[in-house]
C-alpha positions as CSV (number, residue, x, y, z in Angstrom):
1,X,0.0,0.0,0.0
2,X,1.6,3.5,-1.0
3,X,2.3,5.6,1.7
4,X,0.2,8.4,0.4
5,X,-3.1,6.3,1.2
6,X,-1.7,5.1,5.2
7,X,-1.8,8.7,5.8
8,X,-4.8,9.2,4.3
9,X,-6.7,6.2,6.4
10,X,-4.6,7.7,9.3
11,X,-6.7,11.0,8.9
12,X,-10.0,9.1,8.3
13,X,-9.0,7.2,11.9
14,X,-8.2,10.5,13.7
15,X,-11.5,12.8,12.5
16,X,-13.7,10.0,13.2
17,X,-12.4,9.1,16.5
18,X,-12.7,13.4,17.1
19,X,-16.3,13.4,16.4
20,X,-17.7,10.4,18.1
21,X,-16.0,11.5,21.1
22,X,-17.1,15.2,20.5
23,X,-19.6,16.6,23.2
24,X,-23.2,16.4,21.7
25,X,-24.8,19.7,20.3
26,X,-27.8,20.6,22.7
27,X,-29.4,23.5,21.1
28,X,-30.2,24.6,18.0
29,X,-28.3,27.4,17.7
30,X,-25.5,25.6,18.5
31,X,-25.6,23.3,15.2
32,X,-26.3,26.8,13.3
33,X,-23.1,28.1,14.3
34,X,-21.4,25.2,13.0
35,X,-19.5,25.6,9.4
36,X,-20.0,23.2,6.4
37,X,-16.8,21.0,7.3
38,X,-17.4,21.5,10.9
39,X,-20.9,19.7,10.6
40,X,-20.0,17.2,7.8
41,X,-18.0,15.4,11.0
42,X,-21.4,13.8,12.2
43,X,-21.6,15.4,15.9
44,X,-23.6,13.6,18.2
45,X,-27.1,16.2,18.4
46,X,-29.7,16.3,21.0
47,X,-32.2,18.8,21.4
48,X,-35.8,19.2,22.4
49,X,-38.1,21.8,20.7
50,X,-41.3,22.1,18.7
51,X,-42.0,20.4,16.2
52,X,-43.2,23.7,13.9
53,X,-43.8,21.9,10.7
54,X,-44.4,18.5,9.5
55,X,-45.0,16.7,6.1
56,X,-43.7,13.3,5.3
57,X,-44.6,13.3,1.3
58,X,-42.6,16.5,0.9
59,X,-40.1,15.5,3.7
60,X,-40.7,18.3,5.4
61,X,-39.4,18.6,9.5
62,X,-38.8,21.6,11.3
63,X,-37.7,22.2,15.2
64,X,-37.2,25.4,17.1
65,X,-35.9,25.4,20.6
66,X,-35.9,28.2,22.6
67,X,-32.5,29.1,20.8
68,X,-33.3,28.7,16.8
69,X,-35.0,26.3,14.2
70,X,-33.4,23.5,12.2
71,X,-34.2,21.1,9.7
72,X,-34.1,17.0,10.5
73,X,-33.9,14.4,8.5
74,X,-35.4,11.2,9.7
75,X,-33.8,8.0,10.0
76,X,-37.3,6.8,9.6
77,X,-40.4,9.3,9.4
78,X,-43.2,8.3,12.1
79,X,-47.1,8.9,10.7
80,X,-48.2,9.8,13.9
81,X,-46.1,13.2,14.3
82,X,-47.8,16.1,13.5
83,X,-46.9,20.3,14.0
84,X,-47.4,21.6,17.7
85,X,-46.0,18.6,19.3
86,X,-42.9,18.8,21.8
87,X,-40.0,16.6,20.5
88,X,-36.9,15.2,21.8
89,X,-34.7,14.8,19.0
90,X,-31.6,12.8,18.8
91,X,-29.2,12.9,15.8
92,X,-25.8,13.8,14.1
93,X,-24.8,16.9,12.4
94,X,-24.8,17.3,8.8
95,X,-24.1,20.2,6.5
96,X,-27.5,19.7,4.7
97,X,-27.9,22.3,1.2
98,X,-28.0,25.5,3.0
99,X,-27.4,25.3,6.5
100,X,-26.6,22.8,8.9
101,X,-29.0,19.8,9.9
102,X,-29.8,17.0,12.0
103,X,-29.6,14.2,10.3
104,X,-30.8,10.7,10.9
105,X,-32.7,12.1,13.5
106,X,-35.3,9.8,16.4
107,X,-37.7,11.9,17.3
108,X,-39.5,11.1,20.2
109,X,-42.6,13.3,21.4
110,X,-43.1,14.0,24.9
111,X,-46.2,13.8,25.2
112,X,-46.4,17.8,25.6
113,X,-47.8,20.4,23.1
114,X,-46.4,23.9,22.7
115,X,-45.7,26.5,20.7
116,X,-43.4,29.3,19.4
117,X,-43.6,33.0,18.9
118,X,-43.3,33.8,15.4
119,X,-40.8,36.7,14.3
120,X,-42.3,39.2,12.4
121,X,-40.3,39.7,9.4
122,X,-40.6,41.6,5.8
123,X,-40.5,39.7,2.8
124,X,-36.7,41.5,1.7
125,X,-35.8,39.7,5.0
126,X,-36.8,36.4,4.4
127,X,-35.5,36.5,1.0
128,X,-31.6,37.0,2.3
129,X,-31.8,33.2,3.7
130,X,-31.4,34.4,7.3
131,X,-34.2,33.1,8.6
132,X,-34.1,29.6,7.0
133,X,-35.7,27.1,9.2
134,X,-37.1,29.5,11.7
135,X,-40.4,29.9,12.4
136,X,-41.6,33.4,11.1
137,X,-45.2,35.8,10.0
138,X,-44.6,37.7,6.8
139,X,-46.9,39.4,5.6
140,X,-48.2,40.9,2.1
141,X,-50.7,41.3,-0.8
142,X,-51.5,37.3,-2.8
143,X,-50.8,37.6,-6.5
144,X,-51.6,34.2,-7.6
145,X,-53.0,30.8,-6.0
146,X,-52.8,27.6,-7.2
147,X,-54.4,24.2,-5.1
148,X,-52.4,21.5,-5.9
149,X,-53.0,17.9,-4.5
150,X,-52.7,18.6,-0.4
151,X,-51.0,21.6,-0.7
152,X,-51.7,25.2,-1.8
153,X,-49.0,27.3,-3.3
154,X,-49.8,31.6,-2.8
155,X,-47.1,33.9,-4.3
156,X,-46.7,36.9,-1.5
157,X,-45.7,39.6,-2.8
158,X,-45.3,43.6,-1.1
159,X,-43.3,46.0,-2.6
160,X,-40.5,44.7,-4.8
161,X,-40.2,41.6,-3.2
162,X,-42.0,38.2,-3.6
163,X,-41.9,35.0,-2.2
164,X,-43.6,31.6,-2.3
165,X,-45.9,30.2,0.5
166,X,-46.6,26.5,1.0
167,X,-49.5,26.0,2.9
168,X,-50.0,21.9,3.3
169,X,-53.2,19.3,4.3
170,X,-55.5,21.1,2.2
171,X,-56.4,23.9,5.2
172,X,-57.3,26.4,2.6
173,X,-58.0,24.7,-0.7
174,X,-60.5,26.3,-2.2
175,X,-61.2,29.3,-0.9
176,X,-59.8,32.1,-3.3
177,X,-56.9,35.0,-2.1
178,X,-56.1,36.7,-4.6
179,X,-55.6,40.5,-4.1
180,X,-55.9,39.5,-0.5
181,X,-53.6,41.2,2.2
182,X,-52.9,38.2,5.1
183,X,-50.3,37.6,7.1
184,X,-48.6,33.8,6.8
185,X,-47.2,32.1,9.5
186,X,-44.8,29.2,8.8
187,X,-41.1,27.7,8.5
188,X,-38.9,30.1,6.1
189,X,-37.3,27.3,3.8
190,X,-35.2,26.9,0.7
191,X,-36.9,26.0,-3.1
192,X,-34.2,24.4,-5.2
193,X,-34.8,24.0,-9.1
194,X,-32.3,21.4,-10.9
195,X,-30.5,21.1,-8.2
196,X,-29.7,25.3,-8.1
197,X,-31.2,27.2,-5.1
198,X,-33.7,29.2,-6.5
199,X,-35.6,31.4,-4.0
200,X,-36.5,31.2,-0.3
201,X,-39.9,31.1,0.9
202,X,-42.5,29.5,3.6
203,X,-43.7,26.1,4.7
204,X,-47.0,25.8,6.4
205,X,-48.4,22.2,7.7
């Protein structure tokens, strides 16, 4: 075996041996803070929050603690979960498409509801990614509607800016807002076209 490739499984050895005996992320925040390479080490992740949006078909799962929201990916997605419920989650880190994640993530509820005060933000704010996976109110005029199968799509718009609202389960099928002013509460995510981030907007289940 060249040399090149001992040294090379010698630096496999020593990162992995650093991250399963890293101390386990307990907040939300915390896994935010963490850099692309930082979280691609798998860190051990445990946090309990909210569980602010839920959606197995579009693999859809949100948490905020008291500290900030994150996205999880299931190691297997439970059909009894649902938005409102208080979670335990346990997990690694992951540097997910736009920020960092929990991935593989048990989720276990606790048998406790709650819920979480929504930051009022303005469309140009949402639209800088700064608020992805936290759960926010924007609020503006609706240019276009379209009820899809379980899900309506609105396009907000105020101003100059615009931004897509995913509202999930059918809650509002059928009832028309165009022209309409409201105010949306949900999780600001990421849309992705051909594999290219192509806009921000919200998630609502």
């Amino acid at each position: 075996m060249p040399v090149p490739w001992l040294i090379r499984l010698l630096l496999l050895l020593l990162c992995g041996g650093e991250a399963a005996g890293a101390s386990p992320i307990t907040n939300c925040a915390a896994l935010l803070r963490l850099t692309p390479a930082e979280a691609s080490q798998a860190i051990p992740v445990r946090v309990r929050g909210i569980l602010t949006c839920y959606n197995i078909s579009a693999q859809l799962c949100f948490v905020q603690d008291d500290t900030a929201g994150v996205y999880c990916y299931p190691s297997r997605w439970p059909a009894d979960l649902e938005a409102g419920q208080e979670v335990e989650v346990t997990g690694e880190s992951s540097s997910g498409r736009f920020s960092s994640i929990v991935n593989l993530a048990v989720i276990r509820p606790t048998g406790r509801r709650g819920s979480v005060e929504p930051k009022v933000v303005s469309l140009e704010q949402l639209n800088t990614g700064q608020y992805d996976s936290q759960w926010i109110e924007v609020r503006g005029v609706v240019q276009d509607q379209s009820d899809l199968r379980d899900v309506t799509r609105l396009d907000l718009w105020t101003g100059g800016s615009s931004a897509q609202v995913m509202i999930f389960g059918g809650q509002i099928a059928g009832t028309n807002l165009v022209n309409a002013r409201i105010a949306a509460r949900g999780v600001a995510g990421t849309f992705y076209r051909d594999g290219q981030l192509s806009g921000f907007g919200l998630f609502a289940s």
